[in-house]
N, C-alpha and C positions, 0 to 999 in steps of 0.2 A: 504494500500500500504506500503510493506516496504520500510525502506532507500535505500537498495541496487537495487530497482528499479527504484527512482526517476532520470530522466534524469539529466545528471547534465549540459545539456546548456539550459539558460534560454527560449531560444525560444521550445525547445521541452520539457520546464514545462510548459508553458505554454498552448500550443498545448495539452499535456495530460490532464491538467485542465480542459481544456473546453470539450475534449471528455469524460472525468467519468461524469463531468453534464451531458453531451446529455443524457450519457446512465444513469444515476439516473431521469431525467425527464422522459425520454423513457418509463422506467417502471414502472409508477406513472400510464399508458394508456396501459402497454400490447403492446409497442411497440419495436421495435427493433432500438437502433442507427444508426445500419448497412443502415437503409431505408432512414437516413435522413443524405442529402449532406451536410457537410460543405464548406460553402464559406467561405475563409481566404480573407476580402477586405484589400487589399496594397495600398489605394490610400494615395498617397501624401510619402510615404515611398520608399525608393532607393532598388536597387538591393540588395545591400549589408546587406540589413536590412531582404528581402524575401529569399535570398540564404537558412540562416538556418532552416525556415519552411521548404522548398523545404528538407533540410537533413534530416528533422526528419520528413519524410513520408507524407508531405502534398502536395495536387496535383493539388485543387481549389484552383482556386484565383479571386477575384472579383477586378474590377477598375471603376472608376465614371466619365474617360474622356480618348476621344479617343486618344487626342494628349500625352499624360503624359504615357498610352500604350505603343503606337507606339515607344516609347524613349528606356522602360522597356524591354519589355518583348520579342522580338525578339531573343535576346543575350540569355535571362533566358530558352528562350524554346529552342532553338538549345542544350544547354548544358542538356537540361531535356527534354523529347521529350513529353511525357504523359501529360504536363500539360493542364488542362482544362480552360480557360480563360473566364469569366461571364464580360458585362458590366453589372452595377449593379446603373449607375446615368442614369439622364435625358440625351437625346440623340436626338440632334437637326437634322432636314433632312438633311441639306446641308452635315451630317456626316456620313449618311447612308452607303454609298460603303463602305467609310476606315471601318467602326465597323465591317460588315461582311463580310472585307476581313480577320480584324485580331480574332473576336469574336467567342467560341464556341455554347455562349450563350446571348442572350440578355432580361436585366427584366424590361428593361423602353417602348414598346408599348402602349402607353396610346392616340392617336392620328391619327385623318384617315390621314392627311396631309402627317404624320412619317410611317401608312402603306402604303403609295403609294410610300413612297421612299426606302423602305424598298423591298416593292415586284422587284421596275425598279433594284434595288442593287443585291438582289437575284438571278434575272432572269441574269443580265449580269456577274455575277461572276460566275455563273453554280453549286451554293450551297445554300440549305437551311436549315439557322437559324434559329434555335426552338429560340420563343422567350416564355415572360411571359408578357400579360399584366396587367401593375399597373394599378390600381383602390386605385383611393382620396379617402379613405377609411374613411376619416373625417372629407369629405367636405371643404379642406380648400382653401381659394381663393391662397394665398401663394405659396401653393403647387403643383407641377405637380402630375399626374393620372389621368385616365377617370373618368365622373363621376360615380356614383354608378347607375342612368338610363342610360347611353350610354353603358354601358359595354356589356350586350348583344350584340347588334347591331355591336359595335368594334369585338366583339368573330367571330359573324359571317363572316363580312367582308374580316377578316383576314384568317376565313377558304376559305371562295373564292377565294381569293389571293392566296392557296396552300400557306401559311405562316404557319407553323408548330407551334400550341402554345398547350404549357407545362400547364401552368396553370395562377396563378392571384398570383398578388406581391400587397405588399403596404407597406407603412410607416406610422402606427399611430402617431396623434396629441403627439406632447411631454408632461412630465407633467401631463399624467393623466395613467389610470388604460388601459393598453392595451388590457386586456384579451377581453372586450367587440368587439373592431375593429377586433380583431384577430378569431374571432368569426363569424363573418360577413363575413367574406372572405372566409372562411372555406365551410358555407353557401351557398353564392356564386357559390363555385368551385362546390360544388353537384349538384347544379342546373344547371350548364352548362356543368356536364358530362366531368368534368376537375379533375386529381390527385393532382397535385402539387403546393403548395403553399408555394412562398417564403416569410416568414415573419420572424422577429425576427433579431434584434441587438447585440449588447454585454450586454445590462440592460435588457434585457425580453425575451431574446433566450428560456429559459427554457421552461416559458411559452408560447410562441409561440410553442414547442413543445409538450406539453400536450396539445392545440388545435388543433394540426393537420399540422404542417410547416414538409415543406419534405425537403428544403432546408432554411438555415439562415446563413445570411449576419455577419460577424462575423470582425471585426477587433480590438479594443481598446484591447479587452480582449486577442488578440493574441500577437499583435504588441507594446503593450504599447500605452501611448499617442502619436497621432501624432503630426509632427514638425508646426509651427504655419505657418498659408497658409498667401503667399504673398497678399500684401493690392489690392486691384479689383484694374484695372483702371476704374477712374469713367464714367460714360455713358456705360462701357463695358455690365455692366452685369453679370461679374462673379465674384467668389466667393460670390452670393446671393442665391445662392439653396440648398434647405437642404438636407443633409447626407440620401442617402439610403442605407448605410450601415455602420457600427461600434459597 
């Protein structure tokens, strides 16, 4: 790349960075970057931080909670009308409406409880959301996804419900070698006659794409570090769920 091409605002060096990896991992497999969706995850960053993505041609965006949305991104899509909006964390029922009033995309189905509020949500908004379901891909009690024996069974369910789903999401165990889980879900996806697999971080995107990820969650490496999250209220419950995306 010469100088006289490098963008000169940080956020669309950024943004180029991470697409010459896609496309240098891409063709490590004979694949094309073009096939594989980047998710830009915004969670916990403001408007003003997403604006300049949005300028230098980025069009996905992922977020991890319905209410910190709802705040965002209304104003952001009126001024930019294409943009594609993924939730991309865990997604409790009682949230089910609002997600696929404002969702294009959802990659947390891991639960019949979360498909049956899903389909009532569907069925009364008069749209359906492709979703992805996650699979616990490494068995952790910690963590939300199906397990790796209920995933069938979810798949099917969910086609019954006429729930549209895309493919199988997960978030490997941190701290070790991802290539193996990434592997598994890959696996997976074959077996249940499924394309798309959203796997990979800002640390393993790569490889997640020389195993087969059609979409990856992407935020640190776009956004810089995010701002430090407000302390839980205790008994709440939240801020204890791990990142499915960065």
């Amino acid at each position: 790349m010469t100088t006289a091409s490098i963008p000169a605002d940080p956020a669309a060096q950024r943004l180029a960075a991470v697409r010459d990896a896609m496309r240098r991992a891409a063709r490590l497999t004979d694949r094309s970057a073009d096939d594989i969706r980047l998710i830009a995850v915004s969670k916990t960053h403001d408007a003003d931080a997403i604006r300049p993505l949005i300028a230098a041609g980025q069009r996905v965006f992922g977020e991890n909670r319905v209410q910190e949305s709802q705040q965002k991104w209304p104003a952001l899509r009126e001024a930019q009308e294409d943009i594609e909006l993924h939730l991309v964390g865990q997604l409790q029922s009682n949230k089910a409406a609002e997600a696929v009033a404002l969702f294009d995309v959802i990659h947390g189905l891991d639960r019949p409880s979360l498909l049956t509020a899903l389909a009532r949500a569907m069925d009364g908004e008069g749209r359906r959301v492709p979703c992805f379901i996650q699979v616990n891909i490494g068995a952790e009690e910690q963590k939300g996804g199906c397990p790796i024996a209920d995933t069938p069974a979810l798949i099917a369910a969910a086609r019954d419900a006429d729930i549209p789903i895309l493919g199988l999401m997960c978030v490997p165990p941190a701290d070790v070698e991802p290539a193996p889980f990434f592997a598994l879900l890959a696996k997976m996806a074959r077996e249940e006659g499924l394309e798309r697999l959203s796997m990979g971080m800002s640390g393993d995107y790569e490889t997640a794409i020389m195993l087969g990820a059609t979409d990856i969650r992407v935020g640190t490496a776009l956004f810089g570090e995010r701002p430090a999250p407000a302390r839980p209220v205790p008994g709440s419950g939240r801020g204890m769920i791990r990142n499915s995306g960065g």
